[in-house]
Each structure stands twice: as structure tokens, then as C-alpha cells.
Residue, then its C-alpha position, 0 to 999 in steps of 0.5 A: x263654466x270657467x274661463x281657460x288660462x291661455x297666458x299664464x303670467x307668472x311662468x310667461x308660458x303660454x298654455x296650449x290645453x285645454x284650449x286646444x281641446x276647445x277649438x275647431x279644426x279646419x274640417x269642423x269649422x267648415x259651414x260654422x260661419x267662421x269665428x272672432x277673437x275678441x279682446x278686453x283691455x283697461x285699467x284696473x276695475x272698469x269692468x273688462x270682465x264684466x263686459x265680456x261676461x255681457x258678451x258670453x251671456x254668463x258669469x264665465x270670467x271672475x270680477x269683483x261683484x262675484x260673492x267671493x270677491x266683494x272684499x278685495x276691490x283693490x286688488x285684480x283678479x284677473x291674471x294673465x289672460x284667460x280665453x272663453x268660446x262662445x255659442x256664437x264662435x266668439x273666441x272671448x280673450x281676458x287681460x289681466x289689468x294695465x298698469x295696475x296698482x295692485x299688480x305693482x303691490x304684489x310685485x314690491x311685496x313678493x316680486x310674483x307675477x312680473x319678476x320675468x317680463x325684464x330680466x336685467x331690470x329690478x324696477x317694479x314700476x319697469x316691470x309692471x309697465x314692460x308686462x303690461x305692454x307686452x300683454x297689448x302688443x300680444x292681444x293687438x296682434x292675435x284679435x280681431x277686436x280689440x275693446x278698450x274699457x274705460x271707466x271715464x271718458x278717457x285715461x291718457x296714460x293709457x292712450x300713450x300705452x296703445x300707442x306704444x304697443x301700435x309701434x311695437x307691433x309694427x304695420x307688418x303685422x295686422x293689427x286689432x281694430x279698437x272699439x272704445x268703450x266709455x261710460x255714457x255718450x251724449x249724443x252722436x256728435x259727441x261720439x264723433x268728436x271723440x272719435x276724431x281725437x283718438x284718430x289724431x292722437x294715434x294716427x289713423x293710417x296705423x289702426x282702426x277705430x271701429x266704434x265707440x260704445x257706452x256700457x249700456x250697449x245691449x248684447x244683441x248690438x255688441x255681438x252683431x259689432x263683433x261679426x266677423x263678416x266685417x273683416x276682409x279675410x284677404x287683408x288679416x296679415x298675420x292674423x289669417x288662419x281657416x280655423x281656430x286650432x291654426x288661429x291658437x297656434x299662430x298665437x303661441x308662436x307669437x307670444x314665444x317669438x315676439x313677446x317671451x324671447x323678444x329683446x325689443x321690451x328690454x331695450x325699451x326698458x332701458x331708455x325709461x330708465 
């Protein structure tokens, strides 16, 4: 079993099947328990894929210790986003690396991949970044969690890119909780330590930190994390839908109304410039 391709990012389509064919309607959702949209998110080889593939229980999103892979480690292998649907009605949402040396590579070299995201901008690094804040600002707004990986404590840069994307999200909208996950905790006061920095930084009255984790988190913990049950379903916003065949179409219409026809990403654009 492979994953599905739900944005593919060289066309910037967003592919309704064969995820529609995946997905519950309402009537099928009816005593299901419900489901969770659940994201990944980080730099380039942290292990986004390899968390959510711990999640699925199976080797369903491609990374780099597949045996075909080994020998490309510096480039990404993950594009776009691609979508699993666990037993357990975890909808599963992989992204394509943030702000990614690779991706920057490929775009100086074929111009593939991003050369849409800003159409009245020729700047490579423009470009990747404007992708991948848009690909942020669409997982922030469609998940219910959103797992940020990181590989060490903490990259700032890419704090300042969540924080850009809470912005252009907005409070209309509602969005993801963050769960962090870092290499190894100390100990719980470390956690919460760190956890009061992220509040200070981001603003805690725009988002929710949920949890910090470390990679050696069980399955069984991270699963019970993701429940559902936690989340007010009177208090989803844009995120409310009955079952996962509305949930699908909320997210098309978002990534083509907020993210692909938008005009908010090319005016920020223009003030990096």
C-alpha cells in the first residue's frame, strides 16, 4: 500500500481521486467514531515520513531508508502532499520538505516544481519559500493536528515560518493544534520550558501548542495524542464537517480559493524583495 497524492505541486492541482474513493460519507461515518487529519511538517530529512509511517504501522510514505532511496539523502522525496487513511480513521497528510535545499536545487536547475507558486516573480529562493508557506497555511487550516519534526531542539527559521503562516491563516479560520516533536526531552521540566518559549514566540492566544514529544514516543501514545474526542466539534470553524468526503471537499476548496488563486503570497512576495 502507497500513499495518494492529494496536492500535486508541479501543476498546483489539487487531486480529488483516488482519495474521494478512500473516504466516508456521511451515512458510512455514522458509528465510525469519527476521524483526525493529521499533518507532518519540517525541514528537509528529519523524519516526517518516517514518524507518519510509525503512525500508520507500515512503510506507506517513501523516505530515505527505503532501499531504493539510500542513495539520494540530499534530495527530498516527498512532493507536494501526499494522504494515508489509517484503520483507526486517521486521515494521515504528508508534506513535501519547507524550505528545502533540494527543492531550491531543482528549481535553479529546471525551474520544476515551484515555477507557478509566484508568477510575477523570477527569484528561486522567492519561490521556494512562497511554496512552502503556502503549503503551511493550507495544512494549518485543513488538519486538526498539525506535527512539527525537527531534527534538533529547535530551527528558528522555521518558527518564523509558522508564525508567518498563523498570520496568513487568520483567527477566522480554525486553525491546526501544534504538537512539536524534538529529538530527545530531558525531563518534564524541560519540555515545559520549552514549551513556554513557543508560546512567547508565537503568541499563545493565536494557536495551540497541544504537546511536545520526542522521536522515541510509542505508537500506541502518539495514536491516543491524535484522538479526536479532544476537540470540540462546536469550535472546528472552518475545520467542521460530519465526515471525511465533506472534510475533502472543504480542503479543495481552500487550497483553490485561499492558497492557488490567492494574491495575499504575491504581495508578500514583493516586500521580500
Amino acid at each position: 500500500m502507497v500513499a495518494m497524492k492529494l496536492i500535486d505541486i508541479d501543476s498546483r492541482s489539487f487531486c480529488v481521486h483516488p482519495a474521494a474513493d478512500c473516504l466516508l460519507s456521511e451515512t458510512q461515518s455514522s458509528g465510525s467514531g469519527g476521524f483526525t487529519v493529521v499533518s507532518a511538517v519540517g525541514m528537509q530529512s528529519v523524519g516526517k515520513s518516517s514518524l507518519l509511517n510509525k503512525i500508520a504501522r507500515g512503510n506507506i510514505f517513501k523516505n530515505h531508508q527505503d532501499p531504493g532511496n539510500v542513495d539520494s539523502l540530499l534530495k527530498h522525496i516527498t512532493r507536494g502532499v501526499d494522504l494515508h487513511v489509517t484503520k483507526e480513521r486517521l486521515l494521515l497528510l504528508d508534506c513535501q520538505p519547507l524550505m528545502s535545499a533540494s527543492i531550491l536545487d531543482e528549481y535553479i536547475k529546471n525551474g520544476s516544481g515551484v515555477s507557478n507558486s509566484i508568477p510575477d516573480s523570477s527569484e528561486p529562493e522567492t519561490n521556494v519559500f512562497i511554496t512552502s508557506l503556502q503549503l503551511l497555511c493550507f495544512l494549518l487550516a485543513v488538519s486538526d493536528y498539525v506535527i512539527v519534526v525537527n531534527d534538533w531542539s529547535m530551527d528558528i527559521h522555521l518558527i518564523k515560518l509558522i508564525a508567518t503562516a498563523m498570520m496568513m491563516v487568520g483567527n477566522d479560520t480554525n486553525q491546526a493544534e501544534l504538537i512539536f516533536q524534538v529529538p530527545k526531552l530531558k525531563d518534564e521540566s524541560e519540555k515545559k520550558s520549552l514549551l513556554s518559549s513557543l508560546q512567547t514566540f508565537l503568541g499563545g492566544e493565536c494557536f495551540t501548542v497541544k504537546e511536545i514529544i520526542d522521536e522515541n514516543e510509542t505508537t500506541t501514545t502518539l495514536i491516543k495524542l491524535l484522538s479526536r474526542r479532544t476537540i470540540n466539534d462546536d469550535e472546528r470553524g472552518a475545520n467542521n464537517h460530519n465526515c471525511e468526503k465533506s472534510w475533502l471537499v472543504n480542503a479543495q476548496r481552500y487550497w483553490d480559493n485561499s492558497i492557488r488563486k490567492s494574491t495575499i503570497f504575491s504581495d508578500y512576495a514583493r516586500l521580500m524583495l
